[in-house]
C-alpha positions in Angstrom: 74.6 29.7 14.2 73.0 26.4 16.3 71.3 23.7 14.4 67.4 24.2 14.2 67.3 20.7 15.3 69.3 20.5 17.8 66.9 23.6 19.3 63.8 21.5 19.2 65.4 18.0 20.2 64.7 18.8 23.8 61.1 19.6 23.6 60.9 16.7 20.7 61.9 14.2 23.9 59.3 16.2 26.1 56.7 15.4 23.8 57.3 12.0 23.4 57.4 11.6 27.4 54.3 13.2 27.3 52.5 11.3 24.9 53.8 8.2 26.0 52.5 8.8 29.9 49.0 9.9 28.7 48.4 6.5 26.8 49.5 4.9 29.6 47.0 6.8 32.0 44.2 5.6 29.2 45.3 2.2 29.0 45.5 1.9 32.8 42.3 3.6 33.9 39.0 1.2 33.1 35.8 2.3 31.2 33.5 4.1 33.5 30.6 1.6 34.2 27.2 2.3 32.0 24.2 3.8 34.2 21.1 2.1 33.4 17.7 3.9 34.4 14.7 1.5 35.8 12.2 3.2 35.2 9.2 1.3 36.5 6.0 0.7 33.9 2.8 1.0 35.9 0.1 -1.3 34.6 -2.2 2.0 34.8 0.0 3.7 32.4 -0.1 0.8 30.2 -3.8 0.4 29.8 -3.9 4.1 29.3 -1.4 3.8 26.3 -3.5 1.4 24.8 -6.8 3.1 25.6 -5.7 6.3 23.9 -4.6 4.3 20.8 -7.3 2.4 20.6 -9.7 5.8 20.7 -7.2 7.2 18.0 -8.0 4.3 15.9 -11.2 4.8 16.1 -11.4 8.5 16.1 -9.0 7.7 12.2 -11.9 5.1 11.7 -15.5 7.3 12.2 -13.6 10.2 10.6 -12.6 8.4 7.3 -15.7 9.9 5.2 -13.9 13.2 5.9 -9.8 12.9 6.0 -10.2 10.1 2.9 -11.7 12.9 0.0 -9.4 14.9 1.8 -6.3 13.7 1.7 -7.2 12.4 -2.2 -7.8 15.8 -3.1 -4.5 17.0 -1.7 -2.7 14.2 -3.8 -4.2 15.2 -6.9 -3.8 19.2 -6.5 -0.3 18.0 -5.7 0.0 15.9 -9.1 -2.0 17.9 -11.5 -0.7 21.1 -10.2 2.4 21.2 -12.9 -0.5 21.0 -15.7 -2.2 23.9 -14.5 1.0 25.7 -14.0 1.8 25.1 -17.7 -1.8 26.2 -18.6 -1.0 29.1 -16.8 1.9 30.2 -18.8 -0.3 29.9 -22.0 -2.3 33.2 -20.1 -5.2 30.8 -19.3 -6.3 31.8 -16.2 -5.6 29.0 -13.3 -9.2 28.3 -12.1 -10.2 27.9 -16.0 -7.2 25.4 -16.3 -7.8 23.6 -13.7 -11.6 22.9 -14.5 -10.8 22.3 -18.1 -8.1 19.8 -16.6 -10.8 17.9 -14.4 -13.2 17.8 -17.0 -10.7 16.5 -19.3 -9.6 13.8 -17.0 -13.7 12.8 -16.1 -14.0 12.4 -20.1 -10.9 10.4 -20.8 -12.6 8.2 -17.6 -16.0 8.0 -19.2 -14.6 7.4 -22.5 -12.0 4.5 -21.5 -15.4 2.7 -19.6 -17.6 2.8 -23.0 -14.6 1.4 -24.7 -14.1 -1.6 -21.7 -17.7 -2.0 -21.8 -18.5 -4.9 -23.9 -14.8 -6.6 -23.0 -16.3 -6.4 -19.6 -19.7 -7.6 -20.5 -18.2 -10.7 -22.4 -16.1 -11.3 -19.3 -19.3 -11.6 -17.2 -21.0 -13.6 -19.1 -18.3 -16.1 -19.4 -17.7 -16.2 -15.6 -20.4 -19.4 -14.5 -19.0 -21.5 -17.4 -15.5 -21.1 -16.3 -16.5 -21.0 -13.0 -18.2 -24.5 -13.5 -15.2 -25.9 -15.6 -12.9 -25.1 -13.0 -15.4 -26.9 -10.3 -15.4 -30.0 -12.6 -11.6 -29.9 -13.0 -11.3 -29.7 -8.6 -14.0 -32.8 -8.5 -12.4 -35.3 -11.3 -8.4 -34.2 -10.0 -10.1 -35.2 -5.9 -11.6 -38.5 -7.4 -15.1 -37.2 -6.0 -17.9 -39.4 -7.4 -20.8 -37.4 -9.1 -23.6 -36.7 -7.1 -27.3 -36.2 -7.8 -27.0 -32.7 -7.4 -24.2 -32.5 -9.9 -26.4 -34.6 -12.6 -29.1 -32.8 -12.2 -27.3 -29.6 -12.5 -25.6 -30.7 -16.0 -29.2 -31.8 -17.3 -30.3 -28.2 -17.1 -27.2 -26.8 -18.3 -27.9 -28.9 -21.5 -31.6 -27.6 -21.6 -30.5 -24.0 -20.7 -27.8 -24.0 -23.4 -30.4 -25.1 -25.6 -32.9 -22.6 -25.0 -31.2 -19.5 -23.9 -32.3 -15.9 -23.9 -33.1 -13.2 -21.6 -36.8 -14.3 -21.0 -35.2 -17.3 -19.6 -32.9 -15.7 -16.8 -33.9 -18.3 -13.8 -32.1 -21.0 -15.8 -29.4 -19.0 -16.1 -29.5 -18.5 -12.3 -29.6 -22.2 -11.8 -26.2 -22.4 -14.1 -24.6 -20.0 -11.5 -25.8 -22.3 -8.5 -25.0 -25.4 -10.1 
């Protein structure tokens, strides 16, 4: 019996030859070179690149009344949808479930603005006077001197403070301009 080694010891050095002359043909032979395609760019096709994105733009612009509602109503069918398939499993039918689901959502709107309603209003009326304390702050942190207009304007702020009510509401235009 022969020596399984012994065997494969000639095709082990044949191998090796092998694999040693093909990394020498790698490491000899250079990288091929890169070919680079000019390609030339016509000022025609240039100006009509811009031309047709500039008519897209405005095509997207003039048609915003239509893809706007649109593309908001395929957002919401897209988020309410697992609600209505939920109402659907309770064997209400899926055009009932999704009206009740809109009219839902238009009361809890309608509901949320009568509750903001006089935080908002309070908020309004206390705009000019912050406004104008925020306008006296700017002037006294510049050093600016006061003017006429500025006296003048505090005078009937005084008189409008005074006398305030709704039959009064050009003074309470002046406090916005002043």
């Amino acid at each position: 019996m022969t020596d399984p080694q012994e065997t494969n010891a000639p095709t082990d050095a044949a191998a090796t030859a092998e694999v040693e002359t093909l990394e020498a043909e790698i490491r000899q032979e250079p990288e091929p070179e890169r070919v680079l395609l000019h390609m030339p760019v016509d000022v025609r096709s240039a100006a009509l690149g811009v031309v047709a994105l500039l008519a897209a733009l405005y095509t997207l612009h003039w048609a915003a009344a239509v893809f706007i509602p649109l593309l908001l109503g395929v957002m919401f069918s897209y988020a309410l949808s697992p609600l209505v398939n939920r109402l659907e499993r309770w064997r209400i039918p899926r055009s009932a479930s999704a009206g009740v689901l809109i009219v839902s959502i238009l009361a809890a709107l309608c509901w949320t603005g009568y509750r903001l309603s006089d935080d908002a209003t309070a908020l309004i009326e206390s705009l000019p006077t912050a406004a104008q304390k925020l306008r006296e702050t700017l002037r006294t942190k510049q050093g600016a001197p006061a003017t006429t207009i500025d006296k003048v304007c505090r005078i009937w702020r005084m008189d409008c403070s005074r006398n305030a009510t709704w039959s009064t509401w050009p003074s309470t235009i002046m406090i916005c301009v002043c």
